[in-house]
DSSP file (Angstrom, degrees, kcal/mol; ACC not computed):
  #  RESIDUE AA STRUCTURE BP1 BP2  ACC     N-H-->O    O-->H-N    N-H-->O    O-->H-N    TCO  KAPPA ALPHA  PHI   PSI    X-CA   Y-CA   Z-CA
    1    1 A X              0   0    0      0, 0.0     4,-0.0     0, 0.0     0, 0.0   0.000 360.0 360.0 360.0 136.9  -25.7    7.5  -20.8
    2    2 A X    >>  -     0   0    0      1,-0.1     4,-1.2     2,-0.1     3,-0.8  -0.155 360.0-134.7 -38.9 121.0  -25.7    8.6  -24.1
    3    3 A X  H 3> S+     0   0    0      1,-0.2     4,-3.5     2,-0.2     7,-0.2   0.877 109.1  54.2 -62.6 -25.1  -26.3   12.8  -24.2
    4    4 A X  H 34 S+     0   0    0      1,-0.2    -1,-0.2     2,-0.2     4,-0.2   0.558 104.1  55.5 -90.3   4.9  -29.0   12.0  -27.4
    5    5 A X  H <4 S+     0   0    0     -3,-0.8     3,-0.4     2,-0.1    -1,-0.2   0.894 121.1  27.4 -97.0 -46.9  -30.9    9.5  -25.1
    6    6 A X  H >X S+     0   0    0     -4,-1.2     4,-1.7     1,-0.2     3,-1.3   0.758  88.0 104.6 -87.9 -23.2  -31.4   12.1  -22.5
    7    7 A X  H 3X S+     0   0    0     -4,-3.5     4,-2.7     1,-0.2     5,-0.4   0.730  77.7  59.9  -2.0 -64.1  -31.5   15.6  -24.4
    8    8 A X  H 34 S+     0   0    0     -3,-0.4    -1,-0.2     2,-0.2     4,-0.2   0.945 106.4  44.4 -54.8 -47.5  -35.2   16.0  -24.1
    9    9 A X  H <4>S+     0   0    0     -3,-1.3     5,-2.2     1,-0.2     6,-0.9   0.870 112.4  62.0 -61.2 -33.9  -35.2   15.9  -20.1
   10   10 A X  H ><5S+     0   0    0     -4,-1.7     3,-1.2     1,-0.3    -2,-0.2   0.884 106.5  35.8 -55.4 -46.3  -32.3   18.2  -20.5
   11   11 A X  T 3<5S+     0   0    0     -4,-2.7    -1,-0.3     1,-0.2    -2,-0.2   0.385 117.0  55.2-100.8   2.7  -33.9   20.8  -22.1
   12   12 A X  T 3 5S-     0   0    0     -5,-0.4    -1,-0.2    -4,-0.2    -2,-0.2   0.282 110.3-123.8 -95.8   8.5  -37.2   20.1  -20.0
   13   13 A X  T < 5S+     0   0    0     -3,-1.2    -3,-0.2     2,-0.1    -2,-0.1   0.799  82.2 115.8  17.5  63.5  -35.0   20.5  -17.0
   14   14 A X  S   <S+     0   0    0     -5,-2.2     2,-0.3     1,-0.2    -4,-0.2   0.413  79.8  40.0 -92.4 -25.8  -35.8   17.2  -15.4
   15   15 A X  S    S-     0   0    0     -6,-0.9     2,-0.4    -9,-0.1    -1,-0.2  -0.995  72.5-145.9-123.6 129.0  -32.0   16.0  -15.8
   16   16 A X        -     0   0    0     -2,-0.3     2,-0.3    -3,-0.1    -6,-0.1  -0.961  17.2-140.8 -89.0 122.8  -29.1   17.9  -15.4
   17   17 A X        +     0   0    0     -2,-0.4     2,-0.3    -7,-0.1   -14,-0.0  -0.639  23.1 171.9 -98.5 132.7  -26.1   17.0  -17.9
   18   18 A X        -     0   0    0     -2,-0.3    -2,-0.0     1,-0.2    -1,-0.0  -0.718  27.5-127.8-147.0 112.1  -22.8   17.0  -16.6
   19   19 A X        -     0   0    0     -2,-0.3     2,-0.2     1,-0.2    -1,-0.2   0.312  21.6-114.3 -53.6-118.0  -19.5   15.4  -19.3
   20   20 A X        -     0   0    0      1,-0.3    -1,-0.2     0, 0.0    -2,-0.0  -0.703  15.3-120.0 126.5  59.2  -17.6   13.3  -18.6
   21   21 A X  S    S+     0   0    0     -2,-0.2     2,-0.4     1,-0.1    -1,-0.3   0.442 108.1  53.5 -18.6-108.0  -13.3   14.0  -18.3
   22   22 A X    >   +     0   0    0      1,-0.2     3,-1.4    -3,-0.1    -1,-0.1  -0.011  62.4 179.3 -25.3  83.4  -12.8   11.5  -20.9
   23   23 A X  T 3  S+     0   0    0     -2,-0.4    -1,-0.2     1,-0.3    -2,-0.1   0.410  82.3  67.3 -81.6  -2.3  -14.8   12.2  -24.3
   24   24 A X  T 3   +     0   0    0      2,-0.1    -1,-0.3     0, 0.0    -2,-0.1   0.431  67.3 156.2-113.3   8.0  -13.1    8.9  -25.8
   25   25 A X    <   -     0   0    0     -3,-1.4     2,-0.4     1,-0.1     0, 0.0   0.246  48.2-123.9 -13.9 152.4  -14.9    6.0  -23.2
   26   26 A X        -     0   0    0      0, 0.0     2,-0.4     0, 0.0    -1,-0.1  -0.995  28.6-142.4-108.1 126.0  -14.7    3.0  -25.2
   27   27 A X        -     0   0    0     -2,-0.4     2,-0.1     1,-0.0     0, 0.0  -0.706   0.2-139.0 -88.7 127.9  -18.3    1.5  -25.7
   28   28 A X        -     0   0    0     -2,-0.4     2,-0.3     0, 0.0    -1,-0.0  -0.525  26.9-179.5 -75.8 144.2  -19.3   -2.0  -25.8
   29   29 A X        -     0   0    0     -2,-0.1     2,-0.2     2,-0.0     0, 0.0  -0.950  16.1-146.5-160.4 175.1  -21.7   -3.0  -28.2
   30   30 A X        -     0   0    0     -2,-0.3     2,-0.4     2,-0.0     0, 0.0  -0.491  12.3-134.3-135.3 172.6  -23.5   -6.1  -29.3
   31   31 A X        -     0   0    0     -2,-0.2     2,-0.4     2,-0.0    -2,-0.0  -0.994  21.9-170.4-120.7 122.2  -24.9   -7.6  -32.8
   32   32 A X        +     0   0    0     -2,-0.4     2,-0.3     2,-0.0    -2,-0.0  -0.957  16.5 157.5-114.8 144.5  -28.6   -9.0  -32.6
   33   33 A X        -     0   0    0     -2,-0.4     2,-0.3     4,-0.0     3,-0.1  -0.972  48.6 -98.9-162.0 160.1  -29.8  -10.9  -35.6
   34   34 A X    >   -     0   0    0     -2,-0.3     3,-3.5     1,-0.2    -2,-0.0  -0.627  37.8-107.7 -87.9 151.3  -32.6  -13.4  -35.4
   35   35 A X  T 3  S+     0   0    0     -2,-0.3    -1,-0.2     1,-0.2     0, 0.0   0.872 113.3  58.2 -55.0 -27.9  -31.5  -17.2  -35.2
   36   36 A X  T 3   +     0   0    0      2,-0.1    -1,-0.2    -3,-0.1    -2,-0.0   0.474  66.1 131.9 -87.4  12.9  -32.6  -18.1  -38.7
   37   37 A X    <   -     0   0    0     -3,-3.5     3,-0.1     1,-0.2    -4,-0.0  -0.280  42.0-162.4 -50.6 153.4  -30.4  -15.6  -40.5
   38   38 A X  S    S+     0   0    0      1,-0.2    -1,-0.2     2,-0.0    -2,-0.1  -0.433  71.7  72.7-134.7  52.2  -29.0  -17.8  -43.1
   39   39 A X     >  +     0   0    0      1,-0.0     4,-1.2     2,-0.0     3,-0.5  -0.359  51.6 165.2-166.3  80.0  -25.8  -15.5  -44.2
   40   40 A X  H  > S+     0   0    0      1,-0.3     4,-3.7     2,-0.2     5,-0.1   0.702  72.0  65.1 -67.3 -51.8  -23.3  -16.0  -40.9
   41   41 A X  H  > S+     0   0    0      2,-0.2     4,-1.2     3,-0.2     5,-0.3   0.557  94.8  50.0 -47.9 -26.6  -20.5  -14.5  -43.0
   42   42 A X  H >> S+     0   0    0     -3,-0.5     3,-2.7     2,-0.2     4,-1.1   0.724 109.7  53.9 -90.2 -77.7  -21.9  -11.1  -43.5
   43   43 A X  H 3X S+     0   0    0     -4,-1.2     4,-4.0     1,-0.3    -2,-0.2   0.525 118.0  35.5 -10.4 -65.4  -22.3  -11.3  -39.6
   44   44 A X  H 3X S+     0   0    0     -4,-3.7     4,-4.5     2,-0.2     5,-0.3   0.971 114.7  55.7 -53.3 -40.4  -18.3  -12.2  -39.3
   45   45 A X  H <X S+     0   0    0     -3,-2.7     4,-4.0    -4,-1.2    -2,-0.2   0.990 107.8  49.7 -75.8 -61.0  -17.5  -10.0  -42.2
   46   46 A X  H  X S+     0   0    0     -4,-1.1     4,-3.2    -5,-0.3     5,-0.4   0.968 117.0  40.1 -51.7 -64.2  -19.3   -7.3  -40.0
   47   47 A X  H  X S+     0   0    0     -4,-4.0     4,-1.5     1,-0.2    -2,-0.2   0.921 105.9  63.5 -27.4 -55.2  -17.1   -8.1  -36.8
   48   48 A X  H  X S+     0   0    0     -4,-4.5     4,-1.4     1,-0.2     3,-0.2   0.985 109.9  37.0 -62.2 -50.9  -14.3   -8.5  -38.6
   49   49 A X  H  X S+     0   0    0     -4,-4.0     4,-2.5    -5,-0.3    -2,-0.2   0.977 116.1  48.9 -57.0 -36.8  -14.4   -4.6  -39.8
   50   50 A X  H  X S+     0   0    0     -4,-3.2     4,-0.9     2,-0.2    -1,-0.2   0.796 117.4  47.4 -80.5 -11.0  -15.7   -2.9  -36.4
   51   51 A X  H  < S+     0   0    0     -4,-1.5    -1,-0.2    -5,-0.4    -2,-0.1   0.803 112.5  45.8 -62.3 -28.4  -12.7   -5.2  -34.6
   52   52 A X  H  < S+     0   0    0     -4,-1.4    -2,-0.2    -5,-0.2    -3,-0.1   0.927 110.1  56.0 -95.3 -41.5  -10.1   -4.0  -37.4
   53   53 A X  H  <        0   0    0     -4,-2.5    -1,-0.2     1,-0.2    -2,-0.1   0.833 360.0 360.0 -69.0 -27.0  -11.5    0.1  -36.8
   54   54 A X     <        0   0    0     -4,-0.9    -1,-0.2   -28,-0.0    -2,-0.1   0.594 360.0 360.0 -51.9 360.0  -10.7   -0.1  -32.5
């Protein structure tokens, strides 16, 4: 879980945070866009850069 999704419980002490060896996790992540976007190319164009930055 993200440390900024849970922060607030942290400092409400509801959650206790505790890192993580590895600070570099690699994250999976998604693109949502509605079906009728009608510009498919910026989509790739966007894939093609966050692919080329891993």
């Amino acid at each position: 879980m993200a440390h900024s999704a849970c922060r607030e419980d942290e400092q409400a002490g509801r959650l206790a945070v505790v890192p993580l060896e590895k600070p570099g996790m690699v994250r999976r992540i998604n693109m949502v866009h509605h079906q009728d976007f009608s510009h498919p190319e910026i989509l790739e164009e966007l894939r093609r850069l966050y692919i080329g930055r891993r």
